[in-house]
KOLLUM-350696 format. One line per field, with one value per residue (C-alpha): x, y, z; chain; residue number from 1; residue in three letters. Coordinates in Angstrom, 1 decimal, m for minus. Layout:
% KOLLUM-350696
xx <- c(X; ...)
yy <- c(Y; ...)
zz <- c(Z; ...)
kevex <- c(A; ...)
padren <- c(NUM; ...)
zavo <- c(ALA; ...)
This chain:
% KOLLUM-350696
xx <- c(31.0; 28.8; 28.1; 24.4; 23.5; 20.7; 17.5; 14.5; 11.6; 9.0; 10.4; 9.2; 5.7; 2.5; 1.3; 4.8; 4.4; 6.8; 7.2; 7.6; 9.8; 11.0; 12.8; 11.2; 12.6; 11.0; 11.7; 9.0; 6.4; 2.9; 2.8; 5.3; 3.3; 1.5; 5.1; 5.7; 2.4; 3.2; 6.2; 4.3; 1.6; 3.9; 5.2; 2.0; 1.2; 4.3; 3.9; m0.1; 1.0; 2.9; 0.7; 2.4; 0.8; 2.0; 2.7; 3.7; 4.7; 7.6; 8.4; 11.1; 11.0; 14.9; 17.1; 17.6; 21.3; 21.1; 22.7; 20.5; 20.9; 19.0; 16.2; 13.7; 11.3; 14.4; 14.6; 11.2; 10.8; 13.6; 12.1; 9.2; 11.4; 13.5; 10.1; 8.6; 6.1; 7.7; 9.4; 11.0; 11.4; 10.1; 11.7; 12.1; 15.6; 18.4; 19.7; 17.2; 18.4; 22.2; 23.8; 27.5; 29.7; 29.1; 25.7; 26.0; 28.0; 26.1; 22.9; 24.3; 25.3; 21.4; 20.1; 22.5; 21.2; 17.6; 17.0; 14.9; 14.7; 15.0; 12.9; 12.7; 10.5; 13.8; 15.5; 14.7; 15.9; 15.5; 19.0; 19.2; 21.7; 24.6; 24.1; 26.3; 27.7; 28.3; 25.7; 24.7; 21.3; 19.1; 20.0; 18.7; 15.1; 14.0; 11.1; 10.1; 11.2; 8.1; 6.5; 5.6; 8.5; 11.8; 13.7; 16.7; 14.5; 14.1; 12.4)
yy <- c(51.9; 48.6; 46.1; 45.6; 41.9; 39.8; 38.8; 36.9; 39.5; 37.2; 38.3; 41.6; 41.4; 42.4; 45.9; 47.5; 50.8; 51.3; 54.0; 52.5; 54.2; 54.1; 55.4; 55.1; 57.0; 60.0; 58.9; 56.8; 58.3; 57.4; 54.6; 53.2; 54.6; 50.9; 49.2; 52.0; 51.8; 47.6; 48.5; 50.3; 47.7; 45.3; 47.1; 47.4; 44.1; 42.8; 45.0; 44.1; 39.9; 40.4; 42.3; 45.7; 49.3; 51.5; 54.9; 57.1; 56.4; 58.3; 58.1; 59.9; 60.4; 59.5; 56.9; 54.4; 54.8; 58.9; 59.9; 60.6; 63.9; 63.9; 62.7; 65.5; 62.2; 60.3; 62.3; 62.8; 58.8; 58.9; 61.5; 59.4; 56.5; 59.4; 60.9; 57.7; 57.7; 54.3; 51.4; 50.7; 51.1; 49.1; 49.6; 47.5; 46.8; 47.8; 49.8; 52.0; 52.4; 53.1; 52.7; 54.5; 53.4; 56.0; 56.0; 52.5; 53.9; 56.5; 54.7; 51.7; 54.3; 55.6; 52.4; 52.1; 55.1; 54.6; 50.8; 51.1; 47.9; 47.9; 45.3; 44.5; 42.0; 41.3; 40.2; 36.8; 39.4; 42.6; 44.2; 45.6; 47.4; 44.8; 44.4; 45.8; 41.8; 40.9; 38.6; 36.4; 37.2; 34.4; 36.1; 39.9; 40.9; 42.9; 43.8; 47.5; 50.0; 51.6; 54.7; 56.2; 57.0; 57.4; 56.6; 55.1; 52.6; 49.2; 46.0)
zz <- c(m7.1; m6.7; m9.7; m10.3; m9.0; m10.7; m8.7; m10.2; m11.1; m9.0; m5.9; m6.2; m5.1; m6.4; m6.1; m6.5; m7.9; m11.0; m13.8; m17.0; m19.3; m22.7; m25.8; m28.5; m31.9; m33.3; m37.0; m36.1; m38.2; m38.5; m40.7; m38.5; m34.8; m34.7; m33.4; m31.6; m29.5; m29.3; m27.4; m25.2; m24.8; m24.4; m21.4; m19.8; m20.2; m18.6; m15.6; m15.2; m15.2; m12.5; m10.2; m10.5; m10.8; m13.0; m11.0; m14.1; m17.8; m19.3; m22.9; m24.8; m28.1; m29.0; m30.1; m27.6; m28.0; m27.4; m24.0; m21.2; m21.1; m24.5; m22.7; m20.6; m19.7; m18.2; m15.0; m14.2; m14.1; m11.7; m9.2; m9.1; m7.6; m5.7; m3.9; m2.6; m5.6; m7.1; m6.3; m9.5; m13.8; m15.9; m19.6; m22.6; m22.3; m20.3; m23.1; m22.7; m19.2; m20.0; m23.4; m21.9; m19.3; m17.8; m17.6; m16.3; m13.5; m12.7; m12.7; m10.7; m7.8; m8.2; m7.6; m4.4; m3.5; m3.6; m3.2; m6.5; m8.9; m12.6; m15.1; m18.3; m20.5; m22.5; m19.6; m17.1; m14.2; m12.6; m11.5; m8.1; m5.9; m4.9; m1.3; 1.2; 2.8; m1.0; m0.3; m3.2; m5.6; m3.9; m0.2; m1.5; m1.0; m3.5; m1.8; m2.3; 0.1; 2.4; 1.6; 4.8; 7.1; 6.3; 3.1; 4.4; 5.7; 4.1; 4.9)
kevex <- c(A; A; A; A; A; A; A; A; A; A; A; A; A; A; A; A; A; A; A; A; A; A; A; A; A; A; A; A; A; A; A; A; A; A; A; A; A; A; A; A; A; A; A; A; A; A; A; A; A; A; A; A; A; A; A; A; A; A; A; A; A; A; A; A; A; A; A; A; A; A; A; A; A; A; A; A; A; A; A; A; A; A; A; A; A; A; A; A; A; A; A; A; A; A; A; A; A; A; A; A; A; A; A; A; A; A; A; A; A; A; A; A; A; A; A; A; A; A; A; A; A; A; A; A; A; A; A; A; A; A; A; A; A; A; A; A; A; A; A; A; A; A; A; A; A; A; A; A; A; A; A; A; A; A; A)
padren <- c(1; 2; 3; 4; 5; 6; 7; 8; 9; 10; 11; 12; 13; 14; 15; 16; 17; 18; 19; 20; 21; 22; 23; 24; 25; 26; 27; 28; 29; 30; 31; 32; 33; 34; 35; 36; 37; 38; 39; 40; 41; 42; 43; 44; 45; 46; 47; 48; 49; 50; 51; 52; 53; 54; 55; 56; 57; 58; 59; 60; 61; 62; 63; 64; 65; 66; 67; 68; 69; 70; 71; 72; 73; 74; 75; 76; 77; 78; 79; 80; 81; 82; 83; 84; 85; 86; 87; 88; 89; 90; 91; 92; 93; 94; 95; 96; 97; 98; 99; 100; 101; 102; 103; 104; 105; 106; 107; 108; 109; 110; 111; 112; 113; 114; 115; 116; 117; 118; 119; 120; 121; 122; 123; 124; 125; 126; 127; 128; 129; 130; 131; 132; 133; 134; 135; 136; 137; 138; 139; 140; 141; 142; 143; 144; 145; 146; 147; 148; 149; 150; 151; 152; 153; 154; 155)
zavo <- c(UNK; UNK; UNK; UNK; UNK; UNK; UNK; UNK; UNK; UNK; UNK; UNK; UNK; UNK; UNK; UNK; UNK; UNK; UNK; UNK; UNK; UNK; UNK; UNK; UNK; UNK; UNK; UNK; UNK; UNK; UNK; UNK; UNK; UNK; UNK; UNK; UNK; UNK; UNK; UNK; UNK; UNK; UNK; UNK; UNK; UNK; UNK; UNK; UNK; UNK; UNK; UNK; UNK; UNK; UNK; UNK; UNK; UNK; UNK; UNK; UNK; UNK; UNK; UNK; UNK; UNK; UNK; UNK; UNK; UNK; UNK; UNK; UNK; UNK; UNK; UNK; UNK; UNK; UNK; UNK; UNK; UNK; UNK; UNK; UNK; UNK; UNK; UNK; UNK; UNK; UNK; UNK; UNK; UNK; UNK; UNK; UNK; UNK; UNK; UNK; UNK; UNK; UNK; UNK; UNK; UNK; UNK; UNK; UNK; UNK; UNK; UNK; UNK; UNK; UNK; UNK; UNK; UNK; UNK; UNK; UNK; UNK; UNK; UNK; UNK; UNK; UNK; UNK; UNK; UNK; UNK; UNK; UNK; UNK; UNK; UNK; UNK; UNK; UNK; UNK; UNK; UNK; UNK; UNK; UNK; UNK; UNK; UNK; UNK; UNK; UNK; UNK; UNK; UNK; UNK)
């Protein structure tokens, strides 16, 4: 299984399409909704300053440390990115992401898989598949895969 590789979010270009996704707890209650909707802001606003469009929000109403399979929003943000409809996630932190190893395994073969890119505010990178030639971070494009035409098919 590759390792996830680091590559500076300002190489993915504007007009990406991503899903932004997160876990945000359900204990939450109303008096406490107002961080819970800054989160969400928050991610919005860091997708709109770089240039991206959001294709779909997901939000599951969990812990951030529950499993994944606790999660009925998780795999609809990943069939976006699996059906040509996105290019990557955006979440708050990679936690939200993978929390068990693995999770981490099994979403670092998912991003081989589908070329997709991960962000997050919390983090001065976006983690992308690990390139085939073990080339370094600064060689990998993390420009988006094409929509039209076939998915094994990058640029």
């Amino acid at each position: 299984m590759s390792e996830a590789i680091e590559a500076r979010p300002w190489r993915v270009p504007p007009g990406a399409r991503v899903v932004v996704y997160a876990c945000l707890s359900s204990r939450a209650a109303a008096p406490k909704a107002q961080p819970r909707q800054a989160a969400l802001r928050h991610l919005l606003r860091y997708v709109e300053r770089r240039g991206w469009t959001v294709a779909a929000t997901y939000v599951d109403r969990v812990a951030v440390l529950s499993s994944r399979a606790d999660r009925p929003e998780w795999p609809k943000a990943l069939a976006m990115v699996e059906e040509g409809r996105a290019e990557g996630i955006v979440a708050p932190s990679m936690v939200a992401l993978w929390f068990y190893p693995e999770e981490h395994d099994s979403f670092m073969g998912w991003l081989e898989k589908t070329g997709a890119f991960v962000s997050t505010p919390g983090s001065p990178v976006d983690v992308r598949r690990q390139r085939s030639d073990d080339s370094s971070p600064e060689d990998t494009s993390t420009t988006p895969r094409p929509t039209a035409g076939s998915k094994s098919r990058r640029r």
